[in-house]
N, CA and C atoms as a LAMMPS dump frame, in Angstrom:
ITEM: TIMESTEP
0
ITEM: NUMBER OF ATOMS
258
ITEM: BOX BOUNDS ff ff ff
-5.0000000000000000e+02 5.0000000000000000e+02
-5.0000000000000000e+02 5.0000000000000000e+02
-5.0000000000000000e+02 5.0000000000000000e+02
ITEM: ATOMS id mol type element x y z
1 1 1 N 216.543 -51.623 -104.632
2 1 2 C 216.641 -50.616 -103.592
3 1 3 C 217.592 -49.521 -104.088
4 2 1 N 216.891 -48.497 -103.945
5 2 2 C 217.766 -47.377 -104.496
6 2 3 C 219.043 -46.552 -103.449
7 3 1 N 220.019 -45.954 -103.902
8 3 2 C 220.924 -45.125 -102.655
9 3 3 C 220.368 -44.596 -102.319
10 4 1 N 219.098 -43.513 -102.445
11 4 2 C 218.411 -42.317 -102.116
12 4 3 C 217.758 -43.253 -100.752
13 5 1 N 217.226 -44.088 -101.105
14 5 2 C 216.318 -44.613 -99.896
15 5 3 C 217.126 -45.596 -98.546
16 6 1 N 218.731 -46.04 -99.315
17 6 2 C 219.156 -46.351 -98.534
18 6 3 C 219.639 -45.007 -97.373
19 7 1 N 220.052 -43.891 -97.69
20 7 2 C 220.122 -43.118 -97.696
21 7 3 C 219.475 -42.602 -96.695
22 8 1 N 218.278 -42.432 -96.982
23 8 2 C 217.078 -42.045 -95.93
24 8 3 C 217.144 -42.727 -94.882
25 9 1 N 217.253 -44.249 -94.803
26 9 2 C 217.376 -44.971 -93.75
27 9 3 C 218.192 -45.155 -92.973
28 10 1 N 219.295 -45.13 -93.751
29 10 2 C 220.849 -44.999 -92.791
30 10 3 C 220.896 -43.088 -92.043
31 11 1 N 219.365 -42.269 -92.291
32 11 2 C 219.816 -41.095 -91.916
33 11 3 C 218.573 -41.121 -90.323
34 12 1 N 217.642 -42.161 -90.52
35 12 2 C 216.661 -42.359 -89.509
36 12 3 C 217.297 -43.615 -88.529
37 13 1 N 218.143 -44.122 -89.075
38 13 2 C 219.063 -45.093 -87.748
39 13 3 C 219.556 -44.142 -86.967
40 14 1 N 220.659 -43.515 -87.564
41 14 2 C 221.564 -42.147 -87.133
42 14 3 C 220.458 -41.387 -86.44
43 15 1 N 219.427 -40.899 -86.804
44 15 2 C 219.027 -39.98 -85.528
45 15 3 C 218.234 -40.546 -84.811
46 16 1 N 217.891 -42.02 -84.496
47 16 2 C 216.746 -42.655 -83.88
48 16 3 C 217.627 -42.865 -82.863
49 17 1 N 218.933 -43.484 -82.964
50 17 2 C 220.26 -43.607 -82.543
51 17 3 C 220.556 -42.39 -81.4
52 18 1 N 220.351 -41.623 -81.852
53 18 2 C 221.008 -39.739 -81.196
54 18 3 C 219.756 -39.812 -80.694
55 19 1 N 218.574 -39.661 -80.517
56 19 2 C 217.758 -39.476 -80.021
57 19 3 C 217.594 -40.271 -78.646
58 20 1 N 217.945 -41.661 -78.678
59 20 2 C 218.081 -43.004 -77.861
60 20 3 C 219.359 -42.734 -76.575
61 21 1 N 219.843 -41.104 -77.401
62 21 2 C 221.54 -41.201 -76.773
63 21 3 C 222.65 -41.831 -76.964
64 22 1 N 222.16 -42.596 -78.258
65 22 2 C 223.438 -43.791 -78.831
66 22 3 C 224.045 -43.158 -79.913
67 23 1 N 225.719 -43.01 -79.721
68 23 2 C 226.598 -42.695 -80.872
69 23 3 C 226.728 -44.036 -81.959
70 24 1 N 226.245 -43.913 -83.081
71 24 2 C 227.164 -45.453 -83.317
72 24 3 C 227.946 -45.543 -83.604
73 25 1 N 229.02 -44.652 -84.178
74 25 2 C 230.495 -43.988 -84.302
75 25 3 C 230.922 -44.321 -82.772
76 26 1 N 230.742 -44.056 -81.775
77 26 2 C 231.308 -44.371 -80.547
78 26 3 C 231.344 -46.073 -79.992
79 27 1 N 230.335 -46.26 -80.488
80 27 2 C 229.401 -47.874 -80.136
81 27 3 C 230.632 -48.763 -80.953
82 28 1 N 231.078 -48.125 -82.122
83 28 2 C 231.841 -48.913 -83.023
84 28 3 C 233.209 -49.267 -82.773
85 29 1 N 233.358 -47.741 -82.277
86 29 2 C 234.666 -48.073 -82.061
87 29 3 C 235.164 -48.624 -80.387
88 30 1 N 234.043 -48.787 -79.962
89 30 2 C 234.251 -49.148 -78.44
90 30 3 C 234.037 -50.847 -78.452
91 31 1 N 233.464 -51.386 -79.724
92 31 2 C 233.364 -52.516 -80.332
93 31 3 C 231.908 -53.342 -79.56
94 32 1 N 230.628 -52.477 -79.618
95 32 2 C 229.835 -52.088 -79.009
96 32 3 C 228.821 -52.91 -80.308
97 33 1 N 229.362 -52.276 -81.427
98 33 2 C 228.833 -52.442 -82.569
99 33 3 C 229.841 -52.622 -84.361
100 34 1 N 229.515 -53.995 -85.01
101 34 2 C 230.018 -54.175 -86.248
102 34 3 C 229.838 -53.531 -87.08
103 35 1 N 230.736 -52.275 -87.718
104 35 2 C 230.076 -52.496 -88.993
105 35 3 C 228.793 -53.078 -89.692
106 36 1 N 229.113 -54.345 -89.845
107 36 2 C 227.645 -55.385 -90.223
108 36 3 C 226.532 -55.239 -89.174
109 37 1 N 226.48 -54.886 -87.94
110 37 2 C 225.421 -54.611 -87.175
111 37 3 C 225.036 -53.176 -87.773
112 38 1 N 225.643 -52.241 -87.929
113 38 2 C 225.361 -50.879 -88.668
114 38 3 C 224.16 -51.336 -90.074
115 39 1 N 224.917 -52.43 -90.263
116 39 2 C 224.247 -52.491 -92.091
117 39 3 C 222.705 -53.111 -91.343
118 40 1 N 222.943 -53.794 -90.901
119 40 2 C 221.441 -54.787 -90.222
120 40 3 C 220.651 -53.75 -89.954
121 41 1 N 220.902 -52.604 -89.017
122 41 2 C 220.316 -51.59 -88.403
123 41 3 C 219.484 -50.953 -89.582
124 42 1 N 219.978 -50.397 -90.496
125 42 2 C 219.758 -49.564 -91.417
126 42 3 C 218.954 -50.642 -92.333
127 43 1 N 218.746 -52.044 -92.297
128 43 2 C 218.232 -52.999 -93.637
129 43 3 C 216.638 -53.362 -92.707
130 44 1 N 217.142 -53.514 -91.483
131 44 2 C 215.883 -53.436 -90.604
132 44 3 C 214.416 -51.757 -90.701
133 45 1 N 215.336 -51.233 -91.19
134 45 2 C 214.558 -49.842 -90.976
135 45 3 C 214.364 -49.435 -92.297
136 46 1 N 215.013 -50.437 -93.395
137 46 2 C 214.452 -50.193 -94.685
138 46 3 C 212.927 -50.614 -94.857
139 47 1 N 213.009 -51.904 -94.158
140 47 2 C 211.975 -52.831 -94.089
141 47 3 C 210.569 -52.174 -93.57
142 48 1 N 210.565 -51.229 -92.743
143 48 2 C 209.424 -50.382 -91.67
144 48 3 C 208.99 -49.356 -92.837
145 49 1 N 207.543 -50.097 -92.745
146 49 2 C 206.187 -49.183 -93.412
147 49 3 C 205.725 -47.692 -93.113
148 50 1 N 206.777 -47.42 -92.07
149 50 2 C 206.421 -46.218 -91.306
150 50 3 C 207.655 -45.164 -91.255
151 51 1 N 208.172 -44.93 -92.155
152 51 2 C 209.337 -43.953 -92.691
153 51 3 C 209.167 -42.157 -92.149
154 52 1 N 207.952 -42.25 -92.413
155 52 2 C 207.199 -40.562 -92.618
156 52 3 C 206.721 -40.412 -90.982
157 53 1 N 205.961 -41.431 -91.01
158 53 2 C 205.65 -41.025 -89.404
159 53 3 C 206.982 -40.974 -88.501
160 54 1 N 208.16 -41.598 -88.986
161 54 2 C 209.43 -41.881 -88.345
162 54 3 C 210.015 -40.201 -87.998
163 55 1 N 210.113 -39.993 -89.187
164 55 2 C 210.705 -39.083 -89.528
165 55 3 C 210.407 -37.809 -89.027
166 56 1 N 208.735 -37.575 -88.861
167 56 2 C 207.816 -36.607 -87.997
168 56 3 C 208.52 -36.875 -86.779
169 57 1 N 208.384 -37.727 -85.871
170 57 2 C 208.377 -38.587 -84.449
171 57 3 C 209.89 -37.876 -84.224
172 58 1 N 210.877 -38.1 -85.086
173 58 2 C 212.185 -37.67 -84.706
174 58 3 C 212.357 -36.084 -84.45
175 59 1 N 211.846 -35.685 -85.35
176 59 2 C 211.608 -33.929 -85.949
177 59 3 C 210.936 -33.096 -84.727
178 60 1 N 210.242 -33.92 -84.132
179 60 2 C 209.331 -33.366 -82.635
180 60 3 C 210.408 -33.734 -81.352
181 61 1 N 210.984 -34.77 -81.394
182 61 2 C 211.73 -35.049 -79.83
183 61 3 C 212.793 -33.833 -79.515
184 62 1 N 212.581 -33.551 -78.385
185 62 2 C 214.056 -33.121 -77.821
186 62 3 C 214.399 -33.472 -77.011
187 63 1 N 215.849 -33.433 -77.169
188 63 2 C 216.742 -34.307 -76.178
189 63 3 C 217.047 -35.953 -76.486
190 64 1 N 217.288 -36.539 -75.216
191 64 2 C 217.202 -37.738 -75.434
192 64 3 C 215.891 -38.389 -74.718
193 65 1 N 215.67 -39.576 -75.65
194 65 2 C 214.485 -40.096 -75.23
195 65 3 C 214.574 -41.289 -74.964
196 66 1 N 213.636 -42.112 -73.798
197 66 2 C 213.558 -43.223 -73.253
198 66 3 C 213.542 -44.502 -74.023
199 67 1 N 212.791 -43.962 -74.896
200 67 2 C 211.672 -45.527 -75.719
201 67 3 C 212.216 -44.926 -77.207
202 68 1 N 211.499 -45.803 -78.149
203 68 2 C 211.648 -45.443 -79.241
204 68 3 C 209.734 -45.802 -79.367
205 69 1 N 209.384 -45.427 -81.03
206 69 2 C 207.969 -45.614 -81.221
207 69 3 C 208.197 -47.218 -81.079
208 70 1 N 207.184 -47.833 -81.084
209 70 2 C 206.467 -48.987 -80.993
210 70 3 C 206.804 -49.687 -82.482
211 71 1 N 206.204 -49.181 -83.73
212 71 2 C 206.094 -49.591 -84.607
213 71 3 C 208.04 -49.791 -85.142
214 72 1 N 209.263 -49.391 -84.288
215 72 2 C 210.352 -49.227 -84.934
216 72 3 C 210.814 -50.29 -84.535
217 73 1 N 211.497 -50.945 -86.051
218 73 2 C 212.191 -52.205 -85.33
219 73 3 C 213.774 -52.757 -85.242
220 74 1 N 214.089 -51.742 -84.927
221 74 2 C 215.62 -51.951 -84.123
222 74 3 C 215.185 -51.12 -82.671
223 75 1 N 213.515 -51.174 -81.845
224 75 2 C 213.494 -50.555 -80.671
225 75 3 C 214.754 -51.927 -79.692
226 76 1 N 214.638 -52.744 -80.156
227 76 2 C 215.448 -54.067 -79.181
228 76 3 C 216.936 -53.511 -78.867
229 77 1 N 217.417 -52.779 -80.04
230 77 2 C 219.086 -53.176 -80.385
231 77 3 C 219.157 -51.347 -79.683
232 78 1 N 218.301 -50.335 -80.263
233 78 2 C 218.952 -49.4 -79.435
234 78 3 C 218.789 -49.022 -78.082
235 79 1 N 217.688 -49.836 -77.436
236 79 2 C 217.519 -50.296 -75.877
237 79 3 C 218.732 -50.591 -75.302
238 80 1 N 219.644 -51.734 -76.031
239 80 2 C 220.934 -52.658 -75.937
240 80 3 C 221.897 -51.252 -75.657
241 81 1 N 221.806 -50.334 -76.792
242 81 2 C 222.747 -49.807 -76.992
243 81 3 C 223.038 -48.657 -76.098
244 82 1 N 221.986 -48.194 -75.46
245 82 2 C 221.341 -47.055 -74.829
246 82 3 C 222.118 -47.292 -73.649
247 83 1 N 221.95 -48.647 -73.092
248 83 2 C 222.595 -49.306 -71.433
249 83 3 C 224.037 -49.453 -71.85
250 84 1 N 224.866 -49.117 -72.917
251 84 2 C 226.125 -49.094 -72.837
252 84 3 C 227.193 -48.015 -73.208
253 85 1 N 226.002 -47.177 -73.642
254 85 2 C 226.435 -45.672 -73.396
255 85 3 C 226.118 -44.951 -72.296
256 86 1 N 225.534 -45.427 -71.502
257 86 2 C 225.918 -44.666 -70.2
258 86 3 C 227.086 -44.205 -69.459
């Protein structure tokens, strides 16, 4: 696995995250979220066949949004995260 692609992924957590309304800089330090949950987040979304369509999907939303796509799989954890940034 290369940095470039980790890279990419740790940059589609971060805005799938902002999009969801979830800081994870805030989440972290509110102890919301580990570090090591950060890394999971980003190893989970390495894993998803669907990078490009991700990446479109983000590029179109404005604001914050309800759901995440279907095919994303940390939709569980930023659901979680979404109800504690309120």
């Amino acid at each position: 696995m290369t940095d470039a692609r980790l890279k990419t992924h740790a940059d589609l957590v971060d805005r799938m995250a902002a999009a969801r309304g979830v800081d994870l800089q805030e989440a972290a330090m509110r102890a919301h979220l580990t570090p090591v949950d950060i890394s999971d987040l980003v190893l989970n979304c390495v894993g998803c066949t669907k990078p490009d369509t991700c990446a479109q999907w983000l590029q179109a939303q404005q604001g914050t949004v309800s759901d995440t796509p279907s095919y994303c799989r940390n939709a569980d954890a930023f659901a979680e995260l979404a109800k504690t940034s309120d």
